[in-house]
N, C-alpha and C positions, 0 to 999 in steps of 0.2 A: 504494500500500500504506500502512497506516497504521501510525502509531510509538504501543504506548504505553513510559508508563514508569510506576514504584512504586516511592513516595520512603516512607521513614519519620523519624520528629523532631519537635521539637518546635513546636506552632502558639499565639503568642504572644495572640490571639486566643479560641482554644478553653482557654487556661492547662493546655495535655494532649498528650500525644503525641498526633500523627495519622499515620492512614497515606492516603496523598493518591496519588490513582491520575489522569494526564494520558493525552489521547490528542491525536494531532498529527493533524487531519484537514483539507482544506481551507486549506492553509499556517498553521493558525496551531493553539496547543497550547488545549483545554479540560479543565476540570474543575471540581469540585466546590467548590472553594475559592472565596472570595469576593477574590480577589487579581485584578486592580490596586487594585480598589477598597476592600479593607479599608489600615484607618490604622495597620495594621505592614508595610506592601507594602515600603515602601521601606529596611527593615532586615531584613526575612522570610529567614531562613536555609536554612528548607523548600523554598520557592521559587529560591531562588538552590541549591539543590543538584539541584532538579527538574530545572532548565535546562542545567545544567554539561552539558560532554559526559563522554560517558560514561567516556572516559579520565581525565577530569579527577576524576571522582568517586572519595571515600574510602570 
């Protein structure tokens, strides 16, 4: 079965909200976002809320 998720916040990137829609297919999560690869990955707040679980999220 597949997992998605639909994160909202801010993409330091886009300099704008986004709404970034993930699906977990084949053990690993895709989407539209240019993450690992974009050079805010490794401070990306969007991303790091994308992943949290879902208890963990605010």
């Amino acid at each position: 079965m597949n997992e998605e998720r639909i994160v909202t916040g801010y993409c330091r990137k886009l300099d704008g909200n986004r709404v970034l829609c993930l699906e977990y297919e084949d053990g690993e999560w895709s989407t539209d976002c240019l993450y690992p690869d974009c050079e805010f990955s490794g401070t990306c707040r969007l991303m790091e809320k994308a992943f949290a679980e879902p208890e963990d999220r605010e």
